[in-house]
C-alpha positions in Angstrom: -19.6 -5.8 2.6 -16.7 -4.1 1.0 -12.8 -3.7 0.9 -13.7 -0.6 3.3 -15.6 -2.5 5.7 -12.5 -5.4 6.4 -9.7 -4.3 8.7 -6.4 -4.6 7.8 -6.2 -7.8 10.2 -9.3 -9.7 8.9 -7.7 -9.2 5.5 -3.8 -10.2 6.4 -5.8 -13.9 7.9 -8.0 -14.3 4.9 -5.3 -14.0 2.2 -3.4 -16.8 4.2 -5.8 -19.1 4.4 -6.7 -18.7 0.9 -3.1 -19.4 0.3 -3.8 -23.0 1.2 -7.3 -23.7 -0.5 -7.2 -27.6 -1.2 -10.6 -27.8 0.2 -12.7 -24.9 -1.6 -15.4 -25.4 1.2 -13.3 -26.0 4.2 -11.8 -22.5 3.0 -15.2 -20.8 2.8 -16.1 -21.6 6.3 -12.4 -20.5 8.0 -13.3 -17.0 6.2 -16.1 -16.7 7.4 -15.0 -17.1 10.6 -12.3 -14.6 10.7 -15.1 -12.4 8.9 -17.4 -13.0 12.1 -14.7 -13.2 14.5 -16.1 -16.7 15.8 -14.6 -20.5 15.3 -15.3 -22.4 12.5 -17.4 -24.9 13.9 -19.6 -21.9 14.9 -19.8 -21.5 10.9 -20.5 -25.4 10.4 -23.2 -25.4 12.9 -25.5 -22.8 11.3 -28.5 -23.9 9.4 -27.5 -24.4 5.8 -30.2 -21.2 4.4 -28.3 -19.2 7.0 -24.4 -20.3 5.5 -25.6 -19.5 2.2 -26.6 -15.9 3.4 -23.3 -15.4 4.9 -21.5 -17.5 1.8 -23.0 -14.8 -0.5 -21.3 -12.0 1.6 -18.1 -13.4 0.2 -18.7 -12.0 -2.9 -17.1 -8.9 -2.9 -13.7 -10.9 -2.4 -13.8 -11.8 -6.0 -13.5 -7.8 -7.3 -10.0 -6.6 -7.1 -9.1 -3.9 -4.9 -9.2 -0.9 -7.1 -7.3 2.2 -4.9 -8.0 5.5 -5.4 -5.3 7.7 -4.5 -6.5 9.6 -1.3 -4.7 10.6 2.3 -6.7 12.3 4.7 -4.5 14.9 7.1 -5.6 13.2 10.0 -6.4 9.2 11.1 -8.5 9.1 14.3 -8.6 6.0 15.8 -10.5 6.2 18.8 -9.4 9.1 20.6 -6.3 9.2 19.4 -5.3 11.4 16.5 -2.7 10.6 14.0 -1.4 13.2 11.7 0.0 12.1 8.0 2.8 13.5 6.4 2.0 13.6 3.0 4.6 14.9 1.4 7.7 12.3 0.9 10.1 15.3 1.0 9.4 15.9 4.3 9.9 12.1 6.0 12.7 12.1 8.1 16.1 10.0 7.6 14.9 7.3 9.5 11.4 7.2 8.3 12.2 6.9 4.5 14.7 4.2 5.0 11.7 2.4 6.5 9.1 3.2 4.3 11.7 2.2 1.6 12.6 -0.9 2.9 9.0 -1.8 3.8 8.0 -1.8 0.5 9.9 -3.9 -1.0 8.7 -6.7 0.9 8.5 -10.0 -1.1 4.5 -9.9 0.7 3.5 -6.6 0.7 -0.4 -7.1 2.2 1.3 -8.8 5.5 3.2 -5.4 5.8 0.9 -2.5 4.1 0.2 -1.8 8.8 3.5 -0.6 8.7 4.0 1.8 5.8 0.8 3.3 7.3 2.6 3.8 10.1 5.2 5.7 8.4 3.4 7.7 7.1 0.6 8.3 9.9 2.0 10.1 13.2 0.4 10.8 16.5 -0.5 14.1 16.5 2.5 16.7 18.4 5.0 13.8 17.9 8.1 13.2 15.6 8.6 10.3 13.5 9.9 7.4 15.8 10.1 9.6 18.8 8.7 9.5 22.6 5.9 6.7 21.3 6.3 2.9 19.8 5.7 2.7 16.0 4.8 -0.9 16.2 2.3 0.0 18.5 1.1 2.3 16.2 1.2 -0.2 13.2 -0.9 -2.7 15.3 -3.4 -0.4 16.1 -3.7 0.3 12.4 -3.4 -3.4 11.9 -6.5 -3.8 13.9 -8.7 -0.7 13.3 -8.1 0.7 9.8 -9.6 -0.8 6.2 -7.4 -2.6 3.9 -9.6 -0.5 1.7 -8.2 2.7 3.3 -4.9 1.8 3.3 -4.6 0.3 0.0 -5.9 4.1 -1.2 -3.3 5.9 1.3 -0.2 3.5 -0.7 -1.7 4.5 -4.1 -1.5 8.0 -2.5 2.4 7.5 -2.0 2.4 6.0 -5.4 1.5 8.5 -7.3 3.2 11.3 -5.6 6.4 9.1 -5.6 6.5 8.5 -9.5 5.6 12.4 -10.1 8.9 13.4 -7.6 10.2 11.1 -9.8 9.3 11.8 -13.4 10.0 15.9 -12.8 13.4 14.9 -11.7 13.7 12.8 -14.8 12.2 15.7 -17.1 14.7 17.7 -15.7 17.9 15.7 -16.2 16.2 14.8 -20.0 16.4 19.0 -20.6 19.5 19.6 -19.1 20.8 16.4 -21.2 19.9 17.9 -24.2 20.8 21.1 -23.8 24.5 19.4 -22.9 23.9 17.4 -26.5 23.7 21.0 -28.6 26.9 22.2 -27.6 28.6 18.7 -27.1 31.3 17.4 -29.9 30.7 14.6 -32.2 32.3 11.9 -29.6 30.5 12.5 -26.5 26.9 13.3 -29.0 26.1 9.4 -29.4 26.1 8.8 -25.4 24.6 11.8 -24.2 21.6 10.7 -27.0 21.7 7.2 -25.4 21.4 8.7 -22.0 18.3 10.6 -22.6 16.7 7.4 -24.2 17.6 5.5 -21.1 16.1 8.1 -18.9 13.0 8.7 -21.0 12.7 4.8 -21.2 12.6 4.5 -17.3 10.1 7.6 -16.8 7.7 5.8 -19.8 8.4 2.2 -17.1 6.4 4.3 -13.9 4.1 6.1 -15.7 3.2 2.1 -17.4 3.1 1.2 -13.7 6.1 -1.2 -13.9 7.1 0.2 -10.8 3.8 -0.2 -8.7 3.8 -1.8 -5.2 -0.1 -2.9 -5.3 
């Protein structure tokens, strides 16, 4: 069992309950029942060498999730096909003010269905047009790997922060180039403002400004 092998769902239920972990045990067997998709006393009523087997598939909660950043053109679920639009630039009005607003949710795991969803269109649509995004979100909710979508976020992320740090290395340039031909009073602040700027583009690529 993997990241890639846990739906977005199974993952939102098992971070809560592991929110609330006074019992260590008690926790154990509510995950894996949400892991099984049975009742807990389903859990407590298997043989204890058969718990232990299941117990042991656990395991791979303990590595972090380590995102790679990939976006496949297309998300099938079913038979439906949902097209992503991969490039920031291109999102709509509408669909960056969501995306934007989504992410900076205090809980970003009990949201991450969402993004997806802003970023993932069915296929001949527009963003928010002639079909329901939460539907869509739920069905991504409920079909599509925390793994996957962890990777599609760190996707964004990256090609976020390099929008980013090209409009920064731009407006560091043109700053200088200002500082050359400036005069001795307006020298010292246009040297402060490059710092600043240079300062913030060192912050993303450090990762300060990461949403995983």
């Amino acid at each position: 069992m993997t990241y890639y092998d846990l739906t977005i769902e199974k993952y939102q239920r098992m971070m809560e309950a592991l929110k609330d972990n006074g019992d260590d045990l008690a926790t154990q067997a509510t995950l894996l029942a949400i892991l099984d998709d049975c009742s807990e006393d389903d859990i407590l009523d298997l043989p204890l060498s058969a718990y232990k087997v299941k117990a042991a598939g656990l395991s791979f909660l303990l590595e972090p999730l380590n995102p790679k950043p990939v976006c496949p053109k297309t998300l099938a679920i079913g038979k439906e096909v949902f097209e992503a639009v991969r490039d920031v630039r291109k999102f709509t009005a509408g669909q960056y003010i969501d995306y934007n607003t989504l992410i900076k949710s205090e809980d970003f795991n009990q949201v991450i269905h969402n993004v997806l969803a802003c970023f993932f269109v069915p296929k001949g649509k527009d963003y928010g047009k002639d079909y329901d995004i939460m539907e869509v979100a739920e069905k991504i909710r409920r079909n599509v790997s925390i793994g996957f979508a962890m990777d599609v976020c760190f996707f964004f992320q990256k090609r976020s922060i390099a929008s980013i740090n090209s409009m920064l290395d731009y407006l560091v340039l043109s700053t200088k180039i200002r500082m050359r031909k400036a005069g001795r009073e307006t020298r010292p602040k246009l040297k402060e403002a490059v710092e600043k700027m240079e300062a913030l583009r060192d912050s993303f690529n450090a990762g300060t400004g990461s949403i995983i």
